[in-house]
N, C-alpha and C positions, 0 to 999 in steps of 0.2 A: 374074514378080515384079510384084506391084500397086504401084499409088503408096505406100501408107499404107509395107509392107515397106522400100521403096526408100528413102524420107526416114529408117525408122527407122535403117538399116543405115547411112548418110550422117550422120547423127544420133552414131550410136556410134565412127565411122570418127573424124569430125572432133575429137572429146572425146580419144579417144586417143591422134591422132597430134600435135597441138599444145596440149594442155591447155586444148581447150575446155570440158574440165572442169567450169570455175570459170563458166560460165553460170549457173548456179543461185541463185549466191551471190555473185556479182560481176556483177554488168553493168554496171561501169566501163568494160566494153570501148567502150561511145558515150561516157564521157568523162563520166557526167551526175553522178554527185558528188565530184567533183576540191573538192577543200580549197584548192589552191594555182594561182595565175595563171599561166601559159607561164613568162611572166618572171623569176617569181621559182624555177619547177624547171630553168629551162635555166641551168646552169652550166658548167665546164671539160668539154670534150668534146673538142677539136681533134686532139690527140694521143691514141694508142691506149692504155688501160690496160684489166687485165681481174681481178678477182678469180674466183679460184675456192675456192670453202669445202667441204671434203672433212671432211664428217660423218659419226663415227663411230656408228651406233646400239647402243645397249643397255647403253652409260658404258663405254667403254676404260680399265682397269686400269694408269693411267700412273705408277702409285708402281713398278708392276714392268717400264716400260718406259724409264723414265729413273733410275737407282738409285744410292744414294752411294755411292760409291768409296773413301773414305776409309776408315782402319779402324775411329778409333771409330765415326765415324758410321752407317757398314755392318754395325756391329756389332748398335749398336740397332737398324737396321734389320729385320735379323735374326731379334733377338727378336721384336720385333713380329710379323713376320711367319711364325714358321715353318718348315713346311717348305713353303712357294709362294715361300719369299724365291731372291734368284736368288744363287749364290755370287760371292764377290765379285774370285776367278781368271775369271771366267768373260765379264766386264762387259767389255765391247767401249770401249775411255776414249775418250771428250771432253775436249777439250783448251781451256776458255774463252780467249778473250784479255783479258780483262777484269775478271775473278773467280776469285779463289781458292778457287770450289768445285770440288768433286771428284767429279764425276759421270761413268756411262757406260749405255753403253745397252746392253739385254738382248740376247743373242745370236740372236734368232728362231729358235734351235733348243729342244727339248727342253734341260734343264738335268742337270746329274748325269752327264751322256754325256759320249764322247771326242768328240762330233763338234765341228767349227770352225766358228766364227759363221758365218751363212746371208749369203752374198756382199752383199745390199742392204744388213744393217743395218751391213757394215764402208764399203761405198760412203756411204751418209748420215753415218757416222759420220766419212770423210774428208772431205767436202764440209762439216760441220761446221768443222773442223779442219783447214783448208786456208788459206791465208793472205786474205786480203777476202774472209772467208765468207760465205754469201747464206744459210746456216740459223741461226734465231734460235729460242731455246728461250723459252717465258712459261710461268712456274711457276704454279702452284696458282692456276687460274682457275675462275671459277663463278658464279653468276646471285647479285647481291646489292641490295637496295634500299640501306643504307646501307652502310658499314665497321662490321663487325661482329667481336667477341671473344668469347671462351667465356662469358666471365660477361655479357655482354648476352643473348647467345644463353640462354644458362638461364635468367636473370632475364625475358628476354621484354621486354627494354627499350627496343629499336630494331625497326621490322616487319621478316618475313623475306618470301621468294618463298613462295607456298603452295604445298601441296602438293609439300613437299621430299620427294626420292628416287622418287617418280613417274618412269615415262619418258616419257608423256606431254605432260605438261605442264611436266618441266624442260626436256627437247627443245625447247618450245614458248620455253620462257623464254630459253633459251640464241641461239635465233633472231628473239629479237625485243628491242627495247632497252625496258628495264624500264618505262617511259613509255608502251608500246605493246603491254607482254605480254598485254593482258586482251581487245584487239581484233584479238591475233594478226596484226598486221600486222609481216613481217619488215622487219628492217631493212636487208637486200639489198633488198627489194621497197623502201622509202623511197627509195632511192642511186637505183635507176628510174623512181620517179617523178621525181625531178629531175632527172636526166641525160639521161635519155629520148628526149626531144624532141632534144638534141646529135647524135642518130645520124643521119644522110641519109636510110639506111633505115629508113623510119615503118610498115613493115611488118610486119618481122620483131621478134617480142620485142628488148630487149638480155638480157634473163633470160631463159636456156638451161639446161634441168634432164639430166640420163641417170637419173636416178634416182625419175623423177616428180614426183609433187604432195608439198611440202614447204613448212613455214611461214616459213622466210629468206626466199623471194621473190614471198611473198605482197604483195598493192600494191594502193593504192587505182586504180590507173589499169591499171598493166601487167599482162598476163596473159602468164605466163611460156609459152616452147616446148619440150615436150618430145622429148627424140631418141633413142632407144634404143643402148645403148652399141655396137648392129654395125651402126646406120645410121638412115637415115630410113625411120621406118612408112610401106608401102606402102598409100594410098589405093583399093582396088579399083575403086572408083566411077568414077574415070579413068583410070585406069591402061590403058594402050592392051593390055596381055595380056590382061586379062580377056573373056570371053566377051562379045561382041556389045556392042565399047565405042563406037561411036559412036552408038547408038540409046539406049543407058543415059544417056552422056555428055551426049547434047541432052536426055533427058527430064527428067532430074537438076535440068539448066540451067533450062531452060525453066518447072522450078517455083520452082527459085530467084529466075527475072529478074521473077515477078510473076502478076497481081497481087500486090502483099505489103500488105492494109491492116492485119492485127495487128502490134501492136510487135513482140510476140514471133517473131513472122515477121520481120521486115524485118531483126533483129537476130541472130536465125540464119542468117540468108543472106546476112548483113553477114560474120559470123563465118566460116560456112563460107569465103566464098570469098578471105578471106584465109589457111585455113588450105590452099586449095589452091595459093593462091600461094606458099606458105613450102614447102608440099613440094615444087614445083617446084624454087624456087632453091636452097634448102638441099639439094635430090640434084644437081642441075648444078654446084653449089658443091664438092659433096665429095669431085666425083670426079678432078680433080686430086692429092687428095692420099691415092689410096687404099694407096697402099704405100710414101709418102714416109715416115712411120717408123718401116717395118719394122723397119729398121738399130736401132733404140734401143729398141722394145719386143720387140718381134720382130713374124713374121707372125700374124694374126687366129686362124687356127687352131692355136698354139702358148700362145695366152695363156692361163694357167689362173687366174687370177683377177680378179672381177669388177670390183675396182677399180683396178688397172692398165688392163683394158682399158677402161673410164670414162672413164680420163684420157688416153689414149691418142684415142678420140674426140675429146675437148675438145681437145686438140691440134691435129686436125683442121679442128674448126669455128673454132678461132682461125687458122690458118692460110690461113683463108677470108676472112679478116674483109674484104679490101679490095676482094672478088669480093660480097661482100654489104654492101657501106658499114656497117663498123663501127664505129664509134669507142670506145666504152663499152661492156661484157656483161661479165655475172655468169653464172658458173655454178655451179653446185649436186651434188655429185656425193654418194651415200650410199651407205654401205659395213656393214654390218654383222654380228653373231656378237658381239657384245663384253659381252654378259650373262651373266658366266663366275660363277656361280654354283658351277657343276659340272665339272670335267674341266678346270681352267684350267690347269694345268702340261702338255697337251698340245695344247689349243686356243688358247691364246693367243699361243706362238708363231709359228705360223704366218701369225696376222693380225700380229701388229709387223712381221713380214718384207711383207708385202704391201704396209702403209701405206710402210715403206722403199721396197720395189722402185719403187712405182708413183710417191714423191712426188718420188725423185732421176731415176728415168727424164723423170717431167712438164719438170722440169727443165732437161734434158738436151736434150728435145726446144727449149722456147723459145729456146734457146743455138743451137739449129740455125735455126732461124727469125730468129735473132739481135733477138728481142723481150724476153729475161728481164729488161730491166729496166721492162721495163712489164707484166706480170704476175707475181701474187702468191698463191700456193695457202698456202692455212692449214686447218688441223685444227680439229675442236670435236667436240665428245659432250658429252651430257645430262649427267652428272656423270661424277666419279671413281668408284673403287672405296674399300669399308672396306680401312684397312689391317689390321682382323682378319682373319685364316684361320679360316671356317667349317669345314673339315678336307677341302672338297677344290673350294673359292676363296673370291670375293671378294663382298659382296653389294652393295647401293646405297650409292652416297656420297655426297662434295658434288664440294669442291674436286676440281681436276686440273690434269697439266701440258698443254702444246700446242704442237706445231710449227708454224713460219712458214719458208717455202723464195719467194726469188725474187729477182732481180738487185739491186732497191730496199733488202733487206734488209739490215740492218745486223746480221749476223750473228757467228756464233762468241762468243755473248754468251747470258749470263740472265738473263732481264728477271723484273721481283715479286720477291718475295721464296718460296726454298723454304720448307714447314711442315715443324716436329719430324714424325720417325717414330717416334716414342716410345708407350710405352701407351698407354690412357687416362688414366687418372690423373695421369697426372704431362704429359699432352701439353699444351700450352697452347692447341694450338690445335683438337682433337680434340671434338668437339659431344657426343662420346659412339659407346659403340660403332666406333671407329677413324671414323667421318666427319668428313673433315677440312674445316674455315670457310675457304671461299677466301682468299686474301690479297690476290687480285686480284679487279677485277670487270669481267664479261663486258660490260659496256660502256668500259670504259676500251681492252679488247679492241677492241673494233669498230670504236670513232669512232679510235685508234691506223691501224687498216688505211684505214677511209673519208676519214681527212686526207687518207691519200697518194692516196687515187684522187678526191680533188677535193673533197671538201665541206666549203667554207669554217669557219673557226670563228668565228662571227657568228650573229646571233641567226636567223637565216635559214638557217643550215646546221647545227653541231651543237645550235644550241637546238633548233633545230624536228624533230630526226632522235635526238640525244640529250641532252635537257634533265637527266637526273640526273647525267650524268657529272661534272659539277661535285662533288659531292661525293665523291670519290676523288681522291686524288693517289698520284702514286709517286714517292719518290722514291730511287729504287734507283739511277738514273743520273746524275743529278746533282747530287744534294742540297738542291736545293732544291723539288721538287714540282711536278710536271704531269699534268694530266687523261688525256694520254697515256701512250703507253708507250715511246719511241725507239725500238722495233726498227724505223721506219717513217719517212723524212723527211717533209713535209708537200709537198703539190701545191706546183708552180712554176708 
């Protein structure tokens, strides 16, 4: 292997296994156009919190994963929907503490059958439903510049997000706070830039992806770490198995240590050798806990779906956190199938049971770690589903509902307000075509989860990370209206 071969292969290695990626397009990694001072991103860190945001791709169909219960309302439901609609013997119930709505979740099986609900979504559905519940349900959420009504929206009288029903670019909007959609800077990536610096370890990302390169933890400063959901990418370059590693291993070095007088040099080999250093500790770090839980997901080679075993890692790498000075990390997990166009009364099943298994297993696990009240997993997807039936699904929509599961949660509660499932015609809040106008907006979502993991609401914290959320209040909880949403108390 000649030099030129060697650096390229080192070159590709590095991009993959820690999202060195983002060189081409970032090279914040030296720090050189940071917007904000140390002082003002180093906030609450001391204590361990972790969000993880479990992105659904291709808009998950949540009118037929959370469904009315009630008869009228199940009724209209019904209509509306068809035959995609789920029977309403068949709804697995939810039991609010707080609301008099009558909701239940769809069975993850096939519908029209004798078979009994698929075990996870009766498990979520009792963790729901259990007395200080850590599952909180947020109804009809979706990317909006202002609070918007059917007749605004017709008239064209308030701006919308562009390029609505895109996956794209509502993806893009959904992971980023509407102040920031157009530079695609996420707003998990924002929460790292300012907490950032709070971690000991100035090495290791706090933004940890299984899922790859995604716009949530996009950052002016931080370059997120990638880990693949069965472990950490093996390095060849050093890796002591590879063929003839201590002559590779100095030669490698030896171009890295210099001279380096191009920037672009000296900033590759900045980068690489921090990315050798994270594959080190990140494999020394995980293997402590390579079968600690087994017990709650099961073993590696039993797990059949991709985002169980996602979070089944991130279980992992949190369980690491004190072996790698953590205080703060985001992770990022994606999951996707959910562009049910076609085949959705057999396909769709099967993923609500997944997003179940895996989100009360994650659960399950932090209770064993005895950390759930300092991590918090929550859902999002680019939009909902039409509540039309195309005649065999669902096609792009707006609005959607969303799960929130974590010890902090102030659960067994429905936060927003639900939208009629009623026709078009007569729905009020239906933009046309069964797309439903959010009722909530995906920033009142975010800066809701970002209070509790620390950032201030001051013009330093949500001004600077979410300056529109001002205009939205809810007030579904307490009558009087807040930017947030309660299922979340606020940092202490």
């Amino acid at each position: 292997m000649n030099r030129r071969d060697l650096l390229k292969k080192s070159l590709c290695l590095a991009a993959s296994t820690a999202g060195f990626g983002a060189l081409s397009s970032r090279f914040s990694l030296a720090h050189a156009a940071t917007m904000y001072s140390k002082a003002q991103r180093s906030l609450l860190g001391n204590d361990y919190r972790a969000l993880v945001c479990v992105f659904l791709y291709g808009g998950n169909d949540s009118f037929n994963f959370i469904v009315p219960r009630d008869a009228s309302a199940h009724a209209t439901y019904a209509a509306t929907r068809g035959s995609i609609a789920v029977p309403r013997s068949e709804l697995v119930a939810l039991n609010p503490t707080a609301s008099g709505a009558a909701y239940g979740l769809h069975p993850g099986v096939e519908t029209g059958t004798a078979a009994a609900p698929h075990a996870a979504i009766t498990a979520l559905a009792n963790l729901f439903n259990q007395a200080n519940s850590r599952v909180a349900i947020v109804a009809n959420t979706g990317p909006l510049l202002y609070p918007t009504t059917k007749t605004q929206y017709q008239n064209e009288s308030v701006p919308l997000p562009p390029q609505l029903y895109s996956h794209d670019d509502q993806s893009a909007w959904w992971q980023t706070p509407t102040a920031n959609s157009f530079d695609r800077i996420g707003w998990g990536g924002l929460l790292a830039d300012r907490f950032g610096i709070s971690n000991p370890n100035q090495n290791l990302a706090m933004t940890i992806s299984t899922d790859g390169d995604n716009v949530y933890q996009t950052a002016e400063d931080v370059v997120p770490y990638f880990v693949s959901p069965w472990g950490v990418d093996r390095i060849d370059n050093i890796d002591p198995t590879w063929s003839q590693p201590t002559a590779r291993r100095n030669a490698l070095y030896q171009l890295l240590n210099g001279p380096l007088n191009n920037p672009l040099e000296r900033t590759y080999a900045t980068g690489f050798k921090r990315t050798v250093s994270n594959y080190e500790q990140v494999i020394s770090a995980l293997q402590p806990s390579e079968t600690t839980f087994d017990a709650i997901f099961g073993a590696d080679n039993t797990i059949d779906d991709y985002l169980t075993r996602q979070l089944k890692m991130v279980a992992r790498l949190i369980s690491a956190r004190d072996t790698l000075n953590m205080t703060r990390q985001i992770f990022f997990v994606g999951f996707g199938g959910f562009d049910t166009h076609d085949n959705q009364a057999t396909d769709h099943p099967g993923l609500l049971a997944a997003i179940a298994n895996g989100l009360t297993k994650f659960y399950q696990a932090t209770q064993q770690m005895g950390i759930a009240n300092q991590v918090t997993a929550f859902t999002a997807s680019e939009f909902g589903r039409t509540l039309t039936n195309n005649g065999d699904g669902t096609d792009h929509g707006w609005g959607g509902h969303q799960l929130v599961i974590g010890g902090a949660v102030n659960g067994g509660r429905f936060y927003g307000r639900f939208p009629s499932l009623a026709t078009s015609n007569s729905n009020p809040d239906d933009a046309g075509w069964g797309q439903i106008i959010p009722t909530t907006s995906v920033d009142q979502y975010a800066w809701t989860l970002a209070r509790w993991y620390g950032l201030p609401d001051d013009a330093g914290g949500r001004g600077l990370v979410f300056p529109n959320v001002t205009r939205f209040t809810d007030i579904s909880q307490n009558g009087t209206g807040s930017h947030h949403l309660g299922f979340l108390p606020a940092a202490v």
